[in-house]
ROTI-635724 format. One record per residue (C-alpha): residue number from 1; x, y, z. Coordinates in nm, 4 decimals, padded with zeros to 6 digits, m for minus. Example, Ala and Ser with C-alpha at 12.3 -4.5 7.8 and 13.67 -1.06 7.14 Angstrom:
! residues 2
(1 (01.2300 m00.4500 00.7800))
(2 (01.3670 m00.1060 00.7140))
This chain:
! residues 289
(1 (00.9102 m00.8962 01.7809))
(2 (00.7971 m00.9928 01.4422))
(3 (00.8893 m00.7912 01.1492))
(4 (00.7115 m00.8057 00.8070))
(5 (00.9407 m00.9004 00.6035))
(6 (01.0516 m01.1788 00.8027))
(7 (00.6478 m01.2627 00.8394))
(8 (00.6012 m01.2105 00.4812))
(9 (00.8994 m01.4805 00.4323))
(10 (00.7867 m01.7495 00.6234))
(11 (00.4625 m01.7254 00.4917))
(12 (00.4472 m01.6830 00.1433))
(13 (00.7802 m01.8464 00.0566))
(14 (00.9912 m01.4956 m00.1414))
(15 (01.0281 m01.2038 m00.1366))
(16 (00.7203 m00.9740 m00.1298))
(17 (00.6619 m00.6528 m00.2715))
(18 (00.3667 m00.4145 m00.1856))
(19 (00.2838 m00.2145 m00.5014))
(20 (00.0431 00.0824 m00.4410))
(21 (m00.2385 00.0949 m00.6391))
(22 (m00.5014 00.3751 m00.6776))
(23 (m00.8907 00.2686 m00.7006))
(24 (m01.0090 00.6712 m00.7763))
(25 (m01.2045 00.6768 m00.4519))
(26 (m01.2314 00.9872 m00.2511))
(27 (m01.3235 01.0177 00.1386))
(28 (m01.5998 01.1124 00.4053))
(29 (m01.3814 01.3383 00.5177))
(30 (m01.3203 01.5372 00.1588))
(31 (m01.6751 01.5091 m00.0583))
(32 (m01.8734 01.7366 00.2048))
(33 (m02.0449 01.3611 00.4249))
(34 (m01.8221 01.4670 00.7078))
(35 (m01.6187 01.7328 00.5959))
(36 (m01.4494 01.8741 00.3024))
(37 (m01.0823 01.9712 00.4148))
(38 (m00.9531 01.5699 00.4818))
(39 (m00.7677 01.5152 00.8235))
(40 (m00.5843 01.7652 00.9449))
(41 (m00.2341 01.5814 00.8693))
(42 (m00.3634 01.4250 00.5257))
(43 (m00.2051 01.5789 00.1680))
(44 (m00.4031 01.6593 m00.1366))
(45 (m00.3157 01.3382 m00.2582))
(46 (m00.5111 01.1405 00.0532))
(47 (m00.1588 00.9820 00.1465))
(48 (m00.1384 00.7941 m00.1650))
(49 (00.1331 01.0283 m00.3617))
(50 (00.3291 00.6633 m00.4343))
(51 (00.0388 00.5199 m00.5820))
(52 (m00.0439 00.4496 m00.9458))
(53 (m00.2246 00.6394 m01.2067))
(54 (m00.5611 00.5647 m01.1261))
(55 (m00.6746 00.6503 m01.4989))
(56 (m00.5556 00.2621 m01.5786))
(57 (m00.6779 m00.0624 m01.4980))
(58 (m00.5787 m00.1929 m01.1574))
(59 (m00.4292 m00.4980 m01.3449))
(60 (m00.2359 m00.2040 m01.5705))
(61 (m00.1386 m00.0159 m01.2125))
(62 (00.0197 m00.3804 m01.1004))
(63 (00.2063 m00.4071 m01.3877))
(64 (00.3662 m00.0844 m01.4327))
(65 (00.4245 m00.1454 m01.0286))
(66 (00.6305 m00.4703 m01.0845))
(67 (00.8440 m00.2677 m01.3909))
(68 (00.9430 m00.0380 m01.1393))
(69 (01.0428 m00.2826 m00.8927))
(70 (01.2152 m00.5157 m01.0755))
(71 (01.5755 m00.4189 m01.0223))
(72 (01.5037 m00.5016 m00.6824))
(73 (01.3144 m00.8151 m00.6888))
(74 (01.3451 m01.1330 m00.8669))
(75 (01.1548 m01.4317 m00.8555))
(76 (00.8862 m01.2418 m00.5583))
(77 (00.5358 m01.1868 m00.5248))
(78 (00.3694 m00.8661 m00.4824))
(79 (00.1243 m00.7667 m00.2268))
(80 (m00.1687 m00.5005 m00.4498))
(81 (m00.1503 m00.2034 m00.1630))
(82 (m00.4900 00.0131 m00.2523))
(83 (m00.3463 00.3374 m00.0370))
(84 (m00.4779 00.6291 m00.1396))
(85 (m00.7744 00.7660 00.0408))
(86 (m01.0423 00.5826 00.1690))
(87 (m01.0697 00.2585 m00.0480))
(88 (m01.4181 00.0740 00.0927))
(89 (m01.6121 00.4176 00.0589))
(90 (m01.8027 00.3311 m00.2658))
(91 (m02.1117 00.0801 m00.3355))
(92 (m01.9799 m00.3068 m00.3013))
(93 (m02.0846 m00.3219 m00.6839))
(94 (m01.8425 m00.0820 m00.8149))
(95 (m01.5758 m00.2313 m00.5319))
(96 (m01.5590 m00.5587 m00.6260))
(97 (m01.4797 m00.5498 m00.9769))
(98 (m01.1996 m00.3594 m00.8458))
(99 (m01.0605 m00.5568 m00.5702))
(100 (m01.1351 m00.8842 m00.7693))
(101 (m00.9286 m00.7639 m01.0591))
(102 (m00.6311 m00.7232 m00.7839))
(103 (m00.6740 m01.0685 m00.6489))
(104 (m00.6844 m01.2713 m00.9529))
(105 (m00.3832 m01.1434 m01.0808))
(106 (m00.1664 m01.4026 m01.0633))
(107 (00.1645 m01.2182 m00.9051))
(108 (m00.0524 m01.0784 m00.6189))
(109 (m00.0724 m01.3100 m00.2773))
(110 (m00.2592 m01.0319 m00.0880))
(111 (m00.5111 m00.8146 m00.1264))
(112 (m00.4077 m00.4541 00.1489))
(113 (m00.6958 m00.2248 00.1374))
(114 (m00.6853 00.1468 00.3596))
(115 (m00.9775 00.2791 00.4839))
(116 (m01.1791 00.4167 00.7818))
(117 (m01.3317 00.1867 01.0286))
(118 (m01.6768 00.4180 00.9516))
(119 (m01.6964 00.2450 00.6102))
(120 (m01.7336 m00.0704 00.6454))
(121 (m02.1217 m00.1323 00.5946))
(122 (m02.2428 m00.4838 00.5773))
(123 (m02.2449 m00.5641 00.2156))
(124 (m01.8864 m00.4362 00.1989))
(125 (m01.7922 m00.6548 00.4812))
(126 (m01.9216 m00.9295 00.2541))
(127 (m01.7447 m00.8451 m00.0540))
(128 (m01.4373 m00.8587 00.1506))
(129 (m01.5209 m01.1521 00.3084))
(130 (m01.5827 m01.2848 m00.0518))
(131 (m01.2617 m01.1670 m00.1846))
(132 (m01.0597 m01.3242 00.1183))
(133 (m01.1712 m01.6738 00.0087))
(134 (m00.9705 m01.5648 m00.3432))
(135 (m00.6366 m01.4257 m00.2111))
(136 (m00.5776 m01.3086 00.1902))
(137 (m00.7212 m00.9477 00.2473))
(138 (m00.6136 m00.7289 00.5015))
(139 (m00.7853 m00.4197 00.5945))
(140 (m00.5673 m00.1121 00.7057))
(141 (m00.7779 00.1206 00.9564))
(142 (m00.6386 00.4501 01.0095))
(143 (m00.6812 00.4811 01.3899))
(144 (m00.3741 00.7316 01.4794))
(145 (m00.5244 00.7289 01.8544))
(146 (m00.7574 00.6547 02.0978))
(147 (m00.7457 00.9872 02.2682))
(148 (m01.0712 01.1615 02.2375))
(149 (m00.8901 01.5442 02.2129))
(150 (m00.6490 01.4458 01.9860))
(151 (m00.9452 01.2675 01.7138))
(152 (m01.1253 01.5742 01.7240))
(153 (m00.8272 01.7854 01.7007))
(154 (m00.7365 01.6090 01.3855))
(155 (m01.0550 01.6278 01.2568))
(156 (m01.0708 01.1386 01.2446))
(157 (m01.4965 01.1963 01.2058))
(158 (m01.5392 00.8705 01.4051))
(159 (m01.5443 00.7274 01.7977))
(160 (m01.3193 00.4882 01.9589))
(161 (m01.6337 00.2849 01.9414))
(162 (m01.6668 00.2603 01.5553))
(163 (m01.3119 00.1241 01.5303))
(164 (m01.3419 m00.1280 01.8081))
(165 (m01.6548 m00.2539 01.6181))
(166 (m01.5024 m00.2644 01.2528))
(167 (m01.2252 m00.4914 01.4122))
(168 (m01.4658 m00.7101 01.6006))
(169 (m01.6257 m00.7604 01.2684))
(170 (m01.3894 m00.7695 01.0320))
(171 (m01.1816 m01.0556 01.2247))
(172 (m01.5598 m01.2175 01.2588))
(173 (m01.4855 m01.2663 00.8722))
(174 (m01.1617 m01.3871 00.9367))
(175 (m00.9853 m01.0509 00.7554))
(176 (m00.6587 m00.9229 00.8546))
(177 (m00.6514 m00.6142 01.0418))
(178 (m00.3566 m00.3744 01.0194))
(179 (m00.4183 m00.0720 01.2075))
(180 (m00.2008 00.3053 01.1903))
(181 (m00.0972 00.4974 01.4934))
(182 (00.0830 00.8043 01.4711))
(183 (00.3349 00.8898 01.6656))
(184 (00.4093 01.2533 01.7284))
(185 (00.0702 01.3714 01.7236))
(186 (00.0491 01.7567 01.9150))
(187 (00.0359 01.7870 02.2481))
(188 (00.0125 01.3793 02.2937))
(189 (00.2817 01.2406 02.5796))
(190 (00.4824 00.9169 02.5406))
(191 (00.2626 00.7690 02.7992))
(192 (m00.0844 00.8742 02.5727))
(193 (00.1255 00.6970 02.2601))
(194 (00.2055 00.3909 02.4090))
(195 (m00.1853 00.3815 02.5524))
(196 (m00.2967 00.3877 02.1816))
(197 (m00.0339 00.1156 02.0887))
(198 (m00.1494 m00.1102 02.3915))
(199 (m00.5149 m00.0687 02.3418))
(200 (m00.5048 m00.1811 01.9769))
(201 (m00.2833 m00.5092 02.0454))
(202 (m00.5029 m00.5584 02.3031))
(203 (m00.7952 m00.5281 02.0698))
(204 (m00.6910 m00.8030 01.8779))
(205 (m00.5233 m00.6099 01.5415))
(206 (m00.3076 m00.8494 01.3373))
(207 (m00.0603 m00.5875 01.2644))
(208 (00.0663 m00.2370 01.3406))
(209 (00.1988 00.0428 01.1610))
(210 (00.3840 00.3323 01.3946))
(211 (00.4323 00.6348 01.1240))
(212 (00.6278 00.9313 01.2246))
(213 (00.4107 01.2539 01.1849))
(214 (00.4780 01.4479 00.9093))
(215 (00.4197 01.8197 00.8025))
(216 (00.3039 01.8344 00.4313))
(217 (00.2669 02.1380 00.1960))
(218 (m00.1000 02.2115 00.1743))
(219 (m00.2621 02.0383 00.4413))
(220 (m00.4099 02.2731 00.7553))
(221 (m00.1281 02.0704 00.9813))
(222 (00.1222 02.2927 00.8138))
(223 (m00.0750 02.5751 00.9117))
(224 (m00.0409 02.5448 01.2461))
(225 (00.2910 02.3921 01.2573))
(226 (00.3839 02.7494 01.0951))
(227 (00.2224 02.9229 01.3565))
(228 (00.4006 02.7368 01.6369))
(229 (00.1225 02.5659 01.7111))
(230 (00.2937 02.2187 01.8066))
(231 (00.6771 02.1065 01.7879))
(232 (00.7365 01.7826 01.5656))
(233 (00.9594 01.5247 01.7096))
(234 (01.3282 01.4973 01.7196))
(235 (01.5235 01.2670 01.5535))
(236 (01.6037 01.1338 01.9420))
(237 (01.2828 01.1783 02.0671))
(238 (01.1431 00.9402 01.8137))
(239 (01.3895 00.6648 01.8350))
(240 (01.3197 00.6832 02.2089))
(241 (00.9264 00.6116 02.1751))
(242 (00.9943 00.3410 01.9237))
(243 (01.2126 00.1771 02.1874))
(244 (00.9059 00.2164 02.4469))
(245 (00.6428 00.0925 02.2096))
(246 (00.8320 m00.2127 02.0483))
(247 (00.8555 m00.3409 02.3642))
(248 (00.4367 m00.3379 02.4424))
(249 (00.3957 m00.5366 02.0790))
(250 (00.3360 m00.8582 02.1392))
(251 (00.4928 m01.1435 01.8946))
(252 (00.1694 m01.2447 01.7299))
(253 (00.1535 m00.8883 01.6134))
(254 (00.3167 m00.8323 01.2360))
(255 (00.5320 m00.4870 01.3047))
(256 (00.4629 m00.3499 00.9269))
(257 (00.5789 m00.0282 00.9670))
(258 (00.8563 00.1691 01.2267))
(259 (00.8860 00.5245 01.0543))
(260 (00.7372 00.6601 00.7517))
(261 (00.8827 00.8389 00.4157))
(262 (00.7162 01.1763 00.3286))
(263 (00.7307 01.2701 m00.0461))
(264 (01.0450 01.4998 m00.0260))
(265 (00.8604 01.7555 m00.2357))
(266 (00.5919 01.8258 m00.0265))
(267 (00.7457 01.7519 00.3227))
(268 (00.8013 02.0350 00.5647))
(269 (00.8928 01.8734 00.8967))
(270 (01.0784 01.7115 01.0301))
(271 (01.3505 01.6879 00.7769))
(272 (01.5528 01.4767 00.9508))
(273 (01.2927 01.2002 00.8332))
(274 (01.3819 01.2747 00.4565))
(275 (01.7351 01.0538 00.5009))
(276 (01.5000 00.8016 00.4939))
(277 (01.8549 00.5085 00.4772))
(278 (01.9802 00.6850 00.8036))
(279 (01.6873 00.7063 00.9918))
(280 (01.6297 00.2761 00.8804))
(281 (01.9805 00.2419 00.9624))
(282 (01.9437 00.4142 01.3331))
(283 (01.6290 00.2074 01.4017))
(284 (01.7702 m00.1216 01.2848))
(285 (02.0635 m00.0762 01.5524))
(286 (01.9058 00.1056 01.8171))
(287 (01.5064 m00.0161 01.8237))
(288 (01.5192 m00.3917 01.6646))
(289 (01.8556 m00.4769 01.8702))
C-alpha cells in the first residue's frame, strides 16, 4: 500500500504539511440551488472547522497555518488544503485570484481543493488546468458512495454519473483526483463499502480518503442518530473494514486518509474516535501491518 506521507516524501523531498485554508465559499447544497440544510452528515461549518479565518488573505491564512505548525515541522513544505465547503462553486474569475494566490506562495508545493463533482463547469476545469501548470492541483470529490439509497438518503444532490464524468475530465487535464468514501454510512454492509472503494480505484482516482462517520452537534445526522435511527460503528467493527478495504487499494493509489478526527466539541458519536493517538496507534499495528 502506499501511504501519504511516505508518497509525499519521495516526491517532494521533506516533510509536508497540509494547512487548511478557507476561500468563503458556500455550497449547492446550503444557498437554496439544491437544498438549504447541507448533507445530512455535514456541520455548520461545511467540514472545514480546522480551517482558517476566511476574513484574511489566503496568503495571510498560509501564514498563520505554518506559525501553528512550526513546532512540528522544520525545514518542510506545506500543501494549501482549501476544505471547507464546496471550493469550485463560484465564477472562475473570482476563483482564480484565489487559488493563484495559494500557488505562488512560495512554501506551498500543492494546490488540494474540496468540492462536488457537480461543480466543475468548463471554465473552472480550465482555471484548474491553468493553475496545475503553476504548482500540482489535486481535486478532492466528496463521493462517500456509489449506492443509489444511501446518496439520496444523505441528501449528495448528484448521480454516480456526474462523478464518473468529473474524474474522466479532470484526469483529461492531467489533475489529481482524491476522492472521500465514508465508511459507516446507515444501513450500508461491509460488502456495499468495499463496492464503493473498488469502483473508485477502478475508476482511475489518484488517491483515497476512508473517513470514519461521525455524529456532529447540529447537523440532521444527529437527529436521527438520537432517534435510533442507525448504530455508528464500533471501535472493532471499523478496524475490521479498514483491514477489508486496504487490501482492494491498489499501490498506485495514494492512501491519504484511514480514520478521521471530529472537532471534540461538536462530536457526538462515536467517541471512541475522539482518542484520536489510540485509534492511529491501533490502525498502524493492526491495518498497515
Amino acid at each position: 500500500m502506499t501511504l501519504l506521507n511516505e508518497y509525499l516524501r519521495e516526491r517532494f523531498g521533506c516533510k509536508v504539511y497540509k494547512i487548511a485554508v478557507n476561500a468563503g465559499l458556500t455550497c449547492p447544497n446550503r444557498d437554496g440551488k439544491l437544498g438549504t440544510r447541507g448533507c445530512i452528515f455535514c456541520s455548520a461549518g461545511g467540514s472545514g472547522e480546522f480551517a482558517q479565518d476566511s476574513g484574511k488573505s489566503i496568503y495571510e491564512q498560509i501564514e498563520e497555518g505554518k506559525r501553528l505548525v512550526s513546532s512540528k515541522i522544520k525545514d518542510g513544505k506545506f500543501i494549501a488544503y482549501f476544505q471547507a465547503f464546496t471550493n469550485t462553486y463560484a465564477p472562475a474569475e473570482k476563483l482564480r485570484p484565489l487559488f493563484t494566490e495559494a500557488a505562488n506562495h512560495p512554501d506551498i508545493v500543492a494546490v488540494s481543493i474540496a468540492t462536488r463533482p457537480d461543480c466543475l463547469p468548463g471554465d473552472v476545469l480550465d482555471l484548474l488546468e491553468e493553475i496545475n501548470r503553476i504548482k500540482p492541483v489535486w481535486v478532492e470529490l466528496g463521493l462517500q458512495t456509489i449506492h443509489k439509497d444511501t446518496a439520496e438518503y444523505i441528501r449528495r444532490g448528484y448521480e454516480l454519473e456526474v462523478y464518473d464524468k468529473a474524474v474522466t475530465e479532470l484526469k483529461k487535464r492531467r489533475i489529481e483526483v482524491i476522492t472521500h468514501v465514508i465508511l459507516g454510512l446507515p444501513d450500508e454492509t461491509h460488502k456495499m463499502m468495499k463496492e464503493t472503494v473498488k469502483y473508485v480505484c477502478d475508476k482511475g482516482t489518484d488517491g483515497i480518503k476512508l473517513q470514519l462517520l461521525h455524529v456532529l452537534k447540529g447537523t440532521d445526522l444527529e437527529a436521527e442518530f438520537l432517534a435510533g435511527r442507525f448504530k455508528v460503528l464500533t471501535e472493532d467493527e471499523y478496524i475490521d473494514i479498514l483491514k477489508e478495504c486496504v487490501k482492494i487499494i491498489p499501490e498506485n493509489v495514494v492512501i491519504h486518509r484511514l480514520t478521521g478526527d471530529g472537532d471534540k466539541k461538536i462530536l457526538v458519536a462515536p467517541l471512541w474516535s475522539g482518542d484520536k493517538k489510540h485509534v492511529i496507534n491501533r490502525i498502524s499495528k493492526e491495518v498497515l501491518q
